[in-house]
C-alpha positions in Angstrom: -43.3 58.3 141.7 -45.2 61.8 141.2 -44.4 62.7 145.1 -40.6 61.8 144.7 -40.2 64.1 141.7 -42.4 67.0 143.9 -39.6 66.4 147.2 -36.7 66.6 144.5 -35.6 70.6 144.1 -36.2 71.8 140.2 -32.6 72.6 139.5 -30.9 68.9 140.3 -34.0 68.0 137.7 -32.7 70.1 134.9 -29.0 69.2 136.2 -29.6 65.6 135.9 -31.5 65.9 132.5 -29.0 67.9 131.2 -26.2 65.2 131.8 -28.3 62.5 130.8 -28.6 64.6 127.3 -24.9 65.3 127.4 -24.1 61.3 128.1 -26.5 60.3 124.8 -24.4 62.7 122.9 -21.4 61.1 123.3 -22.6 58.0 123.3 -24.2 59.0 119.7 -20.9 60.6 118.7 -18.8 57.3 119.6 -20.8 55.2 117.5 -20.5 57.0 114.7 -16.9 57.5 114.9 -16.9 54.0 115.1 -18.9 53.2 112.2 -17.6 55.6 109.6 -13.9 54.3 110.8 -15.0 50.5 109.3 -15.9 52.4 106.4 -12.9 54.2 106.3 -11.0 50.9 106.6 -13.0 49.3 104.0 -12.5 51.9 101.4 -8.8 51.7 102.0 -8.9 48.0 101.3 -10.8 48.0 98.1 -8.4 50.0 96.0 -5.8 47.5 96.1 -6.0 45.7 92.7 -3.3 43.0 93.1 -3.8 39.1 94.3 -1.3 36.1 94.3 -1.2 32.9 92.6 0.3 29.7 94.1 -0.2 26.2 92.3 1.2 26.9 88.9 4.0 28.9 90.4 4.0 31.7 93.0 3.4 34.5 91.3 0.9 38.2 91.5 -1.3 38.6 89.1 -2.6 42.4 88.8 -6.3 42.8 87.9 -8.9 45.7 88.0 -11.0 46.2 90.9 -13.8 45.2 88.2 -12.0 41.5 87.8 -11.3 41.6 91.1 -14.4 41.3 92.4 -15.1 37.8 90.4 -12.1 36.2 92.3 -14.7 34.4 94.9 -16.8 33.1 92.4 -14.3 32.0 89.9 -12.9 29.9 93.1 -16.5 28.9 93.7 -16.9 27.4 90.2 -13.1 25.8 89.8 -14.2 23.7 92.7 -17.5 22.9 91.6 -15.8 21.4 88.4 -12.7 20.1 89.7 -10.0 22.9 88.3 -7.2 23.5 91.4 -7.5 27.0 92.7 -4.0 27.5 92.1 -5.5 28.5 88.3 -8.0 31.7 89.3 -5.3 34.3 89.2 -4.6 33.4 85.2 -8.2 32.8 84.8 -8.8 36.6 86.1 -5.6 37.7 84.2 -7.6 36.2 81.5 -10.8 37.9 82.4 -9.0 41.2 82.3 -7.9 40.3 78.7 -11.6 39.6 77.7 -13.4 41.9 78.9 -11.8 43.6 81.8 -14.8 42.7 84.3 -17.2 44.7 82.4 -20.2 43.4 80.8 -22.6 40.8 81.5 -20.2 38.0 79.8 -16.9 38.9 81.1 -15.1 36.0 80.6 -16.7 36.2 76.9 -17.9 32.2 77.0 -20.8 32.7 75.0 -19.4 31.1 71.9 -17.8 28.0 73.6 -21.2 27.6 76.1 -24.1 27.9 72.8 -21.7 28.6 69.7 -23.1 32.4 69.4 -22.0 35.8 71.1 -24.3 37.1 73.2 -26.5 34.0 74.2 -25.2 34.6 78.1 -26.7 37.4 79.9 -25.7 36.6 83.7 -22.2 37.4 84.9 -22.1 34.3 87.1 -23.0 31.7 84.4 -20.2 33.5 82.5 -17.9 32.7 85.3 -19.5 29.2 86.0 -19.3 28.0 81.7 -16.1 30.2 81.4 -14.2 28.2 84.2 -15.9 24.7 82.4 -14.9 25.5 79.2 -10.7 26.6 80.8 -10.7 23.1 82.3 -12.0 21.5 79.5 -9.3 23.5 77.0 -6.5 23.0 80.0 -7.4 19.1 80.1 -6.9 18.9 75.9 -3.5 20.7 75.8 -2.8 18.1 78.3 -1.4 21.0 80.7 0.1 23.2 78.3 -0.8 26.5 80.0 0.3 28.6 77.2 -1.8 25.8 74.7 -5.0 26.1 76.6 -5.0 30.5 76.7 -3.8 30.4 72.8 -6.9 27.7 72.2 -9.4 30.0 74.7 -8.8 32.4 71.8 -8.7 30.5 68.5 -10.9 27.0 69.3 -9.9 24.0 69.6 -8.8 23.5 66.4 -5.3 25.0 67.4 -4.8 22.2 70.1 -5.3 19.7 66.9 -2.8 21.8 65.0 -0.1 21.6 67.6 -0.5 18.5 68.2 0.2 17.6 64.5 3.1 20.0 64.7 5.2 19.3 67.7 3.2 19.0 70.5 4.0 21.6 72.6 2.5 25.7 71.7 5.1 27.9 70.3 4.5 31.3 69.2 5.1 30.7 65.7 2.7 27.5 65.7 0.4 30.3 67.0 1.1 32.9 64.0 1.2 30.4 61.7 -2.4 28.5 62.8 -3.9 32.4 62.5 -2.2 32.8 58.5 -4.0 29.3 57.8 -7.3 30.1 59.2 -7.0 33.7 58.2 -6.5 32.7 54.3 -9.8 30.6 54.9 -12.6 33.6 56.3 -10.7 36.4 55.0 -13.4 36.6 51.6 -16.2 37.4 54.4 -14.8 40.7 55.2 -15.6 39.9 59.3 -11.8 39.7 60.0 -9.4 42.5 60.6 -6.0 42.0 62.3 -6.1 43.3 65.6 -2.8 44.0 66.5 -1.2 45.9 63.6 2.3 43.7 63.7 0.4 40.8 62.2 -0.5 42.3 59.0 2.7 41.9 57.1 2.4 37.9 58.4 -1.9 38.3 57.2 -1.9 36.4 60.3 -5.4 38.1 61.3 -7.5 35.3 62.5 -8.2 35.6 66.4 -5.4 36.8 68.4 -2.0 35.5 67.7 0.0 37.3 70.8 -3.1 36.3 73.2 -1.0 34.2 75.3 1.8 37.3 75.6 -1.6 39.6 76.5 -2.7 37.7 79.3 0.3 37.2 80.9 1.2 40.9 81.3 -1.3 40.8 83.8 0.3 38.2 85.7 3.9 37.6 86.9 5.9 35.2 88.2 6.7 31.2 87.5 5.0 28.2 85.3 5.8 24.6 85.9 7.2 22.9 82.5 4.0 21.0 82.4 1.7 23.3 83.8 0.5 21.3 86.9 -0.3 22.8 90.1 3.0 22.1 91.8 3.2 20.7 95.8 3.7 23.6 98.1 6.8 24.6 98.9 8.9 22.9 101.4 6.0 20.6 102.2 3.9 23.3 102.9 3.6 25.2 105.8 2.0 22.7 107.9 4.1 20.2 110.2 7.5 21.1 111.3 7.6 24.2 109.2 4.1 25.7 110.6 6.2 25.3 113.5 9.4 27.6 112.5 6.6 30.0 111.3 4.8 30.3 114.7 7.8 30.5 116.4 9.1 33.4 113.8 5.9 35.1 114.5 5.6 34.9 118.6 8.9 36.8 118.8 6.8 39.7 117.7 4.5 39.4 120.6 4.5 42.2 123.0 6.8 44.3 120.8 3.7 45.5 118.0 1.4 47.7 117.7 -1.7 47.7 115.1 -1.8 50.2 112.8 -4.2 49.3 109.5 -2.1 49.7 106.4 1.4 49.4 108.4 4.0 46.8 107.7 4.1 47.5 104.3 7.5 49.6 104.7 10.7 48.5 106.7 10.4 51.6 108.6 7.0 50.0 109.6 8.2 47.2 110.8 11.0 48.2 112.2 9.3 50.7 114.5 6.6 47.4 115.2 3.7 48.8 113.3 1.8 46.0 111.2 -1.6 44.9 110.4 -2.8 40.8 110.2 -1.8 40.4 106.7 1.2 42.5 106.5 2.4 40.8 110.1 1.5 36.8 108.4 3.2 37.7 105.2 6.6 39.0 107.9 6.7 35.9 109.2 6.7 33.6 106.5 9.5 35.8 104.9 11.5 35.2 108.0 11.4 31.3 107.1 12.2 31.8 103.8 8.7 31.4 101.9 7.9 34.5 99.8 4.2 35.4 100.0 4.0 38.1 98.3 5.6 41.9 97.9 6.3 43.8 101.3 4.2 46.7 99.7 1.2 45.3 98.4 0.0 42.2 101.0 -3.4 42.5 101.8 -6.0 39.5 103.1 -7.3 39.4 99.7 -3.8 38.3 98.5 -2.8 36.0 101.0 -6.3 34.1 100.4 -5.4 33.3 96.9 -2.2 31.4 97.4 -1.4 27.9 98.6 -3.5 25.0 98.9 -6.9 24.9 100.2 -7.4 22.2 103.5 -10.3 21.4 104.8 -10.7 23.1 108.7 -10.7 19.5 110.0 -6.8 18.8 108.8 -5.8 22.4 110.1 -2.1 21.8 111.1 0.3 24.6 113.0 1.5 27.1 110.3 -1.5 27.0 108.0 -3.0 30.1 107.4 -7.1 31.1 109.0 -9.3 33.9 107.6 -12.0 35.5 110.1 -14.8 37.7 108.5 -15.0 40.6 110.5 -15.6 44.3 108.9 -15.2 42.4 105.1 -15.3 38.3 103.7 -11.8 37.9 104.6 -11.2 40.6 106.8 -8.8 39.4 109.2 -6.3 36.9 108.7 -3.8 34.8 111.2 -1.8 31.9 111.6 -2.6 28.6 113.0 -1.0 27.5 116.2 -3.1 24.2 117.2 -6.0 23.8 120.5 -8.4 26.3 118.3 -5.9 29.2 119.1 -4.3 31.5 116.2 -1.3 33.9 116.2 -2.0 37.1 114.5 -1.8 40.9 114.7 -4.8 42.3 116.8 -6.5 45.9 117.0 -6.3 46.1 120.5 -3.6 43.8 121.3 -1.1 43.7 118.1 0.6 40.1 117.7 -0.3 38.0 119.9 -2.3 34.8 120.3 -6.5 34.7 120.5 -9.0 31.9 120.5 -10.9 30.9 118.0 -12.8 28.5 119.9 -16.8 28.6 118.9 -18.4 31.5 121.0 -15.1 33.7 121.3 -15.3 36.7 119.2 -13.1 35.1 116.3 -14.4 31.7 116.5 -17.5 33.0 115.8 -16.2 35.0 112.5 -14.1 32.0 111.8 -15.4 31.2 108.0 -13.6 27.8 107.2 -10.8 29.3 104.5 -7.5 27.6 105.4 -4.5 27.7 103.2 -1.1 25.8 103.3 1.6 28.0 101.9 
């Protein structure tokens, strides 16, 4: 090797080291590029602060990144104990009302989970007690949403009270219940009305307008009896998974990727959309509202419907792929382990998800039927 480098001339050495240096350069250069572009993406995605509901009634409930980051585990723990999914969205509107998603008890279950404040320390066994304790309430008001948030903040003795008075919450049950239980604790001097339009009523036990203060951070429908109701149309499985994939492939060919696009008709009309923005277009075109135009993100999508085992996936139902995030890309089933969705280097169009293809390999089992 020594004699090779001797019969090779000095300059085409320092030539060919010099390109050598200027190929690692770009090389380096690319891959950071490419790196602080994830980051770029990811930073985008974390400011949006809105999610959708399905079961109790389609609907967005709007949440702080701080509650927002509970959403997995509050779906981890309502399966554990049996509570439909379709109920996280109020549970975080609710966790916005306690505590905002600050502290280490943010759905503030201390009380109902030892019978003091302050006995929980760990943010997941405040979720995990806190989603207990919801069903528990939910299952007493026998489905009375409105019952079971105004009993989250006075006890259980309010679900008694109703149920003596009626049956069914009203506000003034609620107003009423608080005079009652005010008239008893009020010689203690630890109660103080906290919203200033009670004091005339000296309704200033608990919260009397708690059910009217967690539902400002959540809009849209509640079933009369607040069940989780059937998906819409049968769900988007079956013959009208199919009238969404076909809504969907008309797009192929005719889009281009753009992170953040889709979310303006000028964006779509021009072909620009990302994977949630291009799923949530094609459900619209078959009539099933997913969510606002402006705010659709993977995060949002993954919160609606009805959960299905990746066995029973049908054409229509919706996959989620982790790829730069949990829940990073999102698409829609079309049957034979193939999905339709809106690519970065290929916009809509169809890709496998077959194991050992780059998305069946980032495939990670959430499937919902819109």
């Amino acid at each position: 090797m020594h004699i090779v480098l001797q019969l090779i001339p000095k300059k085409y050495l320092i030539g060919g080291t010099l390109i050598l240096l200027g190929l690692s350069g770009l090389l380096i250069m690319s891959t950071i590029v490419a790196i602080t572009g994830e980051f770029e993406k990811d930073s985008q995605q974390s400011e949006v602060t809105e999610i959708e509901g399905g079961g109790i009634g389609v609907g967005t409930a709007n949440v702080s990144p701080e509650v927002m980051k509970y959403q997995p585990l509050l779906e981890k723990y309502a399966q554990k104990h049996g509570l439909d999914a379709s109920y996280v969205p109020i549970m975080m509107a609710l966790m916005m009302q306690e505590s905002g998603g600050r502290g280490n008890d943010p759905m503030q279950s201390s009380e109902s989970f030892c019978g003091s404040v302050g006995c929980i320390s760990s943010p997941e066994l405040s979720v995990d007690k806190g989603v207990l304790h919801f069903k528990s309430v939910l299952e007493k008001a026998h489905y009375d949403l409105k019952l079971c948030l105004q009993s989250y903040n006075f006890g259980g003795g309010f679900i008694n009270y109703v149920m003596k008075n009626g049956g069914k919450y009203t506000p003034e049950l609620a107003i009423s219940f608080s005079q009652l239980q005010y008239q008893k604790v009020k010689h203690t001097g630890n109660y103080h009305c906290v919203r200033p339009e009670m004091v005339p009523y000296s309704a200033c036990y608990g919260d009397a307008k708690y059910v009217d203060a967690v539902l400002k951070y959540y809009t849209g429908t509640i079933t009369a009896d607040g069940k989780p109701a059937a998906p819409a149309s049968g769900g988007s499985g079956g013959k009208s998974g199919v009238k969404v994939i076909d809504a969907g492939k008309t797009l192929i060919g005719k889009t281009r990727y753009v992170f953040g696009g889709g979310r303006s008709q000028s964006d779509i009309n021009a072909g620009r959309f990302d994977c949630s923005s291009f799923v949530r277009w094609a459900f619209e075109q078959v009539g099933m509202n997913v969510g606002p135009m402006s705010g659709v993100t993977t995060d949002t999508l993954k919160s609606q419907g009805q959960a299905i085992n990746p066995k029973d996936m049908k054409p229509g139902d919706v996959v989620f792929f982790d790829t730069y995030k949990i829940d990073g890309h999102v698409g829609i089933y079309v049957g034979n382990n193939q999905f339709l969705g809106c690519q970065g280097k290929t916009g809509v169009a169809i890709a496998s998800m077959a194991k050992g293809t780059y998305f069946g390999e980032r495939f990670n089992g959430r499937v919902k039927r819109f």
